[in-house]
N, C-alpha and C positions, 0 to 999 in steps of 0.2 A: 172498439172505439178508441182504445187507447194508442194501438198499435197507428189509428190515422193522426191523433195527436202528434204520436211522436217522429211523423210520418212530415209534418205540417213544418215543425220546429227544422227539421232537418232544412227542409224546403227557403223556411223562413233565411235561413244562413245563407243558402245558396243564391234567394233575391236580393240579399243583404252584397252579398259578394258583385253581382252585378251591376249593383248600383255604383259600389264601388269601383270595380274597372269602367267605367263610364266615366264617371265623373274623374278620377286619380290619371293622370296620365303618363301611368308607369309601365311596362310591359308586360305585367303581371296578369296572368291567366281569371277571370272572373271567380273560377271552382278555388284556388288556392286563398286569394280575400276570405271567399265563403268556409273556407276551413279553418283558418288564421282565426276568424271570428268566433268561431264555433269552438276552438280551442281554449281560445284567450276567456270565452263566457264561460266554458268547464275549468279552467284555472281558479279565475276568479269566484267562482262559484255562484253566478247570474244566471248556471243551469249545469243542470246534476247531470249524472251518465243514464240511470235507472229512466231519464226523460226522453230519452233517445234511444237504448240499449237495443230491444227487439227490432227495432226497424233497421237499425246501424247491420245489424248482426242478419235480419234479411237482405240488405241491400248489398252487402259484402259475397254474403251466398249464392248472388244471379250475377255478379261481376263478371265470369265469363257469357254470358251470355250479352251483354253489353256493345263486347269485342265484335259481335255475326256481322253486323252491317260494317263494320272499317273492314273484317277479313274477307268479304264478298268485294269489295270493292277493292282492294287490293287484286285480287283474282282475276279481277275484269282488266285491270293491267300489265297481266304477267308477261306480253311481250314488253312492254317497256319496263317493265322489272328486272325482264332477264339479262336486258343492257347492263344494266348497271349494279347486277348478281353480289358479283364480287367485292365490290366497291363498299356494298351496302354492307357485305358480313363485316367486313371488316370494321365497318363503325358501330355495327350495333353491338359486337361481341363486347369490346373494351368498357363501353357506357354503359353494356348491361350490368358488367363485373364492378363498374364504378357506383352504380346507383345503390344495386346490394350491397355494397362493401360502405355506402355512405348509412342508408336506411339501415341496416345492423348496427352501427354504432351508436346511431341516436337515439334508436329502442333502447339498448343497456344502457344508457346516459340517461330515459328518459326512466328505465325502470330500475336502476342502479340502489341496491338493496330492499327493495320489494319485492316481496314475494308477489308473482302473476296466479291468481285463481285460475285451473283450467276449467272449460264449462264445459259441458258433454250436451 
């Protein structure tokens, strides 16, 4: 039961977030509000990790599995993929280097003399 609680709260964020790309008319993704939220309430401490923790930590575990219906459909247009092969390495390669090189630094910024518990 606990694990649907914290199942709910996640959830909760994520309706929260949508409400918010509705109503805000910013370009911002519905999932990013719902994370901003969800951060700023573990910030703040309006909600603990231990309240989220197992589900956060399932939900992160099926993450590739998430990707099967974008990669099947991607598939279903490999001739007009293969137009533009090239084109696309070339963008994805740089932003991918740029996204890692951004997310790494804000990890060490965000854990910057704390020790990180590893969980087994």
């Amino acid at each position: 039961m606990k694990f649907v609680f914290q199942f709910a709260r996640i959830v909760g964020f994520s309706l929260l977030g949508e409400v918010l790309a509705t109503v805000l008319p910013l370009p911002i993704p519905a999932s990013v509000y719902g994370l901003l939220l969800m951060v700023a309430a573990l910030r703040l401490g309006w909600l603990r990790l231990d309240q989220v923790r197992e589900a956060g930590l399932f939900l992160t575990g099926i993450f590739p599995l998430l990707f099967v219906p974008a990669a099947s459909g991607v598939m279903e247009l490999g001739s007009q993929l293969a137009q533009v092969f090239v084109s696309v390495v070339i963008a994805i390669i740089p932003i991918t280097a740029l996204v890692m090189a951004v997310t790494g630094c804000v990890a060490q910024r965000c854990t910057a003399g704390r020790e990180v518990p590893h969980h087994e």
